[in-house]
N, C-alpha and C positions, 0 to 999 in steps of 0.2 A: 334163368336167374342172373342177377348182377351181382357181380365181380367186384365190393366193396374195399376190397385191401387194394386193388386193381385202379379204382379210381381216387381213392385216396392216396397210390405214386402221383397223378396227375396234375397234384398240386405241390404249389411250393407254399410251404407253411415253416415257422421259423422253429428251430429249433427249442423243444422246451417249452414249446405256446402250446393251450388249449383253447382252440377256438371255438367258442359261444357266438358269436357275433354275427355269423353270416345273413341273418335275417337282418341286418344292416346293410352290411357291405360282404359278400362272397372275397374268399380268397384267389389269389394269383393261379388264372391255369400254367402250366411251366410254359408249352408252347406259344402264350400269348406275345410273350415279348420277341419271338422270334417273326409271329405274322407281324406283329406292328410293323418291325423292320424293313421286311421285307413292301409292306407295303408303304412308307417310307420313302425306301432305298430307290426299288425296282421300279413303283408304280407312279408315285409323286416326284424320286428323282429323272427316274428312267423316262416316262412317258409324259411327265408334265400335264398339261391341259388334257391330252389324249387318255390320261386316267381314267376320264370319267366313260368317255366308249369302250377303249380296249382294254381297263382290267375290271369294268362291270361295277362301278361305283354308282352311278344311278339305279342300278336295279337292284341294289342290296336293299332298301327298306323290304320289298316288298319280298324279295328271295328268301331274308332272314326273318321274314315273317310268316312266310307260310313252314318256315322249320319248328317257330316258336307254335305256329297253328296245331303240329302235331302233340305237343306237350298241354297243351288245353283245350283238346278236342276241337279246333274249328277247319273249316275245310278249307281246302287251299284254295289261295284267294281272298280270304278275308281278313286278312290280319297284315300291317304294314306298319313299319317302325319309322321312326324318328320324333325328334323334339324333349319334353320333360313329360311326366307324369300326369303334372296339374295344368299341361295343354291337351293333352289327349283327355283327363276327365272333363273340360271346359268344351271341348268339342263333340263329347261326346253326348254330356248332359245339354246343349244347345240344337243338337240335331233331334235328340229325343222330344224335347220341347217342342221343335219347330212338327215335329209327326202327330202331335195333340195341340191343337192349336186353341180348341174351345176350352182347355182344362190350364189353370197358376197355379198348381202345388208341387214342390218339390219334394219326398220323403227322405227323410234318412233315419239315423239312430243318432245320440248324441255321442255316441262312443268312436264314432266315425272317426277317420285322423283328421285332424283339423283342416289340412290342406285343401280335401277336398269340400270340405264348407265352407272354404274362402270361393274357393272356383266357384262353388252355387250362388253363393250370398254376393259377390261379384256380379256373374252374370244375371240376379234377377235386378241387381240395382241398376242396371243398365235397360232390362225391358221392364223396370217400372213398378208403379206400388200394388198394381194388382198383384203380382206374384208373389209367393209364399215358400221360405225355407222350412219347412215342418221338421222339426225332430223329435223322436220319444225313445224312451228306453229300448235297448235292444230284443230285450224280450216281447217287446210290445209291437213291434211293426206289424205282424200281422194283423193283428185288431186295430191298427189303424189304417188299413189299405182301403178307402173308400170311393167312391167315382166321382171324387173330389180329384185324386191325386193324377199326375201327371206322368211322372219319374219316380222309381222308384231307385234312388243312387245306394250301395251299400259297397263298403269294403267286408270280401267273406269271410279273412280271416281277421281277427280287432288288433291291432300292432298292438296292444299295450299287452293282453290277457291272453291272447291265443283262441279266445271264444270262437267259432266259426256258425257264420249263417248257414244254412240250408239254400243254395240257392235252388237248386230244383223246387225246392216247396213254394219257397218266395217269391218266382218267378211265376208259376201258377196262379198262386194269390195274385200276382197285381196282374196279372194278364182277364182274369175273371172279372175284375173292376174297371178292363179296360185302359192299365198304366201301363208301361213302356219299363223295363228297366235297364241302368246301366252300374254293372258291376266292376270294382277294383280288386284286382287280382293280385297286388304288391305281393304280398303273403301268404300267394296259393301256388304262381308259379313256379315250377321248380322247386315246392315243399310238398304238394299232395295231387295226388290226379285229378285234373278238370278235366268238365264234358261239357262246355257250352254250349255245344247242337243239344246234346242230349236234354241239358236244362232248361235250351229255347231261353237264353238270354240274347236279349235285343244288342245290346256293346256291352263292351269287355274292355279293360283296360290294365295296364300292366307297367311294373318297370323290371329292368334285367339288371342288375346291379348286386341283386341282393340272393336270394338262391339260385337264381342261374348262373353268377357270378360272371357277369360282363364289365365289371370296371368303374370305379367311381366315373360317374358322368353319363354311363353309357345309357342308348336311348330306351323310349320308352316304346309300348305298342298299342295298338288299340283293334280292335274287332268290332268288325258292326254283321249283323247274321245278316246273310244272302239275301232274306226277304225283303230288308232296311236298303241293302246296297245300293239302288238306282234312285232312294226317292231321301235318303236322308241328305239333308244341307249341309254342308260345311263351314260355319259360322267362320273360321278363320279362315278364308277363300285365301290361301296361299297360292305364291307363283308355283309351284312342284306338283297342286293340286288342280291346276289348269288342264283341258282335256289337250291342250296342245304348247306347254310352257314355251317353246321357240318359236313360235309362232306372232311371241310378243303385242297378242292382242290385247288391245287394252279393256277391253269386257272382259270379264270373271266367265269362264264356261268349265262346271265341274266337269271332272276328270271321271273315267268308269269306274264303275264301283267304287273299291276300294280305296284306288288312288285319289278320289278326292280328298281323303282325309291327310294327305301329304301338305305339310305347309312348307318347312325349310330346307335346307340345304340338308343332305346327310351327312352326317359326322359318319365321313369317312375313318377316322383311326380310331374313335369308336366303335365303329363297324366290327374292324378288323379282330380287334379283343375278344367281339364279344362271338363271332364266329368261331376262335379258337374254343370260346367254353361251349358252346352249341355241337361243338364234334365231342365232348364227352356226355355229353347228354342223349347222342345217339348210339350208345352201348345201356343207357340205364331204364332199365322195367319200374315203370312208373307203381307199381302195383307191390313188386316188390321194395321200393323205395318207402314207400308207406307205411306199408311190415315193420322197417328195419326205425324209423322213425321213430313209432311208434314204441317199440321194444326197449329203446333207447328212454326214451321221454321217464316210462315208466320207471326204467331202473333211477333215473335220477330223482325223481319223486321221491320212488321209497329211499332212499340214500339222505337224500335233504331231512325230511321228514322223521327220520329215526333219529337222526345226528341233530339236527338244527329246529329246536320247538321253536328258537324265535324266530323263524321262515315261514312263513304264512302262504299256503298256495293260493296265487290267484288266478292260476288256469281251471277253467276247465277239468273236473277229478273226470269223468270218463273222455277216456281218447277218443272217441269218435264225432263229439264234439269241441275239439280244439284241432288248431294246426298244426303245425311242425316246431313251437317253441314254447317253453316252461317256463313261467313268471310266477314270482315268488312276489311278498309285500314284507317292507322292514323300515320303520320311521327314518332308520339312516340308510337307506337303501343304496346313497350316490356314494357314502362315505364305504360303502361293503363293498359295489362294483370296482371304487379304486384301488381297494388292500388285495380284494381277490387278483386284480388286473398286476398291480406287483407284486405277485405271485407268481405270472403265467396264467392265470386261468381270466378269459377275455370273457366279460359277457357285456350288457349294457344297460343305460338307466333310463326307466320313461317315470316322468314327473306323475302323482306326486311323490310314488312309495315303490314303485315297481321295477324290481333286481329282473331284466329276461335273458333268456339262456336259447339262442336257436338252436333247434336239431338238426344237425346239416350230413346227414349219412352218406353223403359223398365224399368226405373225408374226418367223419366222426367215430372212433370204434369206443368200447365198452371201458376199456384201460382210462380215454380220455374223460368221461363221465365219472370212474371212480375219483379220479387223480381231483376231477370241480369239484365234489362232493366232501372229500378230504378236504381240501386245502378251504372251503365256505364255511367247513365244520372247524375246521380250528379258530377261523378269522372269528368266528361269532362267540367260538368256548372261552378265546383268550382277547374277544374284545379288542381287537387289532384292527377293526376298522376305526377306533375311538382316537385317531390321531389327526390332528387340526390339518395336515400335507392332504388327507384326503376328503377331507371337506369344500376345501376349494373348487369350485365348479371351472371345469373347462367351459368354453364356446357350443363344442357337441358335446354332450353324456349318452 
């Protein structure tokens, strides 16, 4: 069992805050700002250019990736970090493409996060007007899996609503019709157990920033399953992803497996962050994470729900089909996030109506859940979001 009061010392969280948010942004692990340092001090001041051999900064994508591999089932070896998100879906969904060559469609759902419909609707404007960005309701992909489609791209869990696809099922379906798929993890790692051997998804893609809590910036990963590994392309033929980068050939020669899918430099102090939260992640039962989620979610449901009729849920009402966060709908939803936010209680706003609230049980207990529930319940009884200071939109919501 995990030791939840245990890993909730292991953060620095400020005094008097309830944090909602982590499905954005993860909070400060304590020892992070110590590795940074040290790597900094020791490694950047100490060893200079020698960094990159003697304290192992070249093989951290792939080191810190087959850690992240353990958390979403893939085998070591297949998983390598760096770059952003919407490079790893752009290379992900370009290799899947290049593996079907005779098939233009790309599926998704229209609920998808936008980002990664820019990466598709990008990359087919570039291979031209035969190709097709398909989207339907998310309830509908399956009935639209045909041996038309190509790719089949889906984020599992919906950033806005908490909805979650079935990838095991999904993956099935389009494998029967002969598609490929490649899945966005943003909002599954680090909030609920993945098995992507188990669901025989073709790539995997992810960021660590947000439940694994590696740090604004920190990188992204990507999975391509062992089957894919030797024949998929690398659209972004980076120098990192070269079978021999000092070698300074000027021909593109992928790199094995994995490694091809390396394009830039590694954000070394990056790295370093996100390694300190990857050592609390190896004390936590992903099983038992789920549980405590889960228990959690609920209590806040019924809490909102009892107190707050003008809170409309737009998760998901059974837990087994949502993620790890509770999102609520309220015509002034941005103007509630800000009154709840000066309060202490942090959650955030996705356009057009949706208050959400991550469940983050690595540093979330029971007390915090009443204390959001209180303080949403007053803002909405005494209409305290109804002040023009909170209407004003920031930059992020």
């Amino acid at each position: 069992m995990t030791d939840f009061d245990a890993t909730r010392a292991l953060f620095q969280l400020p005094e008097g805050i309830v944090y909602l948010d982590g499905n954005s942004l993860g909070p400060l692990p304590k020892t992070a700002a110590a590795r940074i340092a040290r790597t900094v001090e020791a490694e950047w001041g100490g060893l200079l250019i020698g960094g990159w051999n003697e304290a192992g900064w070249m093989a951290q994508p792939a080191r810190l990736g087959d850690r992240i591999g353990r958390l979403i089932g893939a085998p070591a070896g297949s998983v390598v970090l760096g770059d952003t998100l919407s490079i790893k879906v752009y290379q992900a969904l370009a290799a899947a493409l290049a593996l079907r060559p005779e098939r233009r469609v790309i599926l998704s759902d229209d609920g998808n996060f936008p980002s990664d419909l820019y990466m598709a609707a990008g990359l087919i404007g570039l291979l031209g007007p035969d190709y097709e960005l398909r989207t339907v309701a998310p309830d509908a992909v399956a009935d639209a899996l045909t041996d038309e489609i190509a790719v089949l791209m889906l984020t599992e869990v919906d950033y806005r609503t908490g909805r979650r696809h079935d990838m095991a099922d999904l993956t099935r379906a389009a494998h029967r019709v002969g598609a490929l798929t490649v899945w966005d993890l943003a909002h599954s790692a680090g909030a609920l157990p993945v098995d992507v051997t188990a669901a025989q998804a073709d790539f995997a893609v992810g960021c660590t920033y947000k439940y694994l809590n590696g740090g604004p910036g920190a990188p992204a990963f990507i999975h391509v399953a062992p089957a894919h590994a030797e024949t998929a392309t690398p659209a972004l033929s980076g120098w990192l992803g070269h079978a021999a980068p000092f070698a300074f050939d000027p021909r593109y020669r992928p790199g094995t497996g994995i490694e091809r899918m390396r394009v830039g430099t590694p954000p070394v102090l990056q790295m370093a962050a996100l390694e300190a939260a990857l050592d609390i992640w190896e004390r936590v039962d992903m099983a038992a994470l789920r549980a405590r989620s889960i228990a959690l979610s609920e209590r806040l449901i019924a809490h909102i729900e009892a107190a707050c009729p003008d809170l409309t849920l737009a998760s998901p009402r059974d837990s087994a089909a949502r993620g790890s966060q509770v999102s609520f709908r309220h015509p002034d939803g941005y103007a509630v996030i800000r009154a709840a936010a000066a309060r202490g209680v942090i959650g955030d706003f996705r356009a057009p109506d949706i208050l959400r609230f991550g469940i983050t049980p690595l540093y979330l207990s029971e007390a915090d859940i009443d204390r959001a529930a209180t303080v949403l319940a007053e803002i909405i009884r005494r209409r305290l979001w109804d002040d023009p200071a909170y209407s004003a939109r920031a930059f992020v919501t």
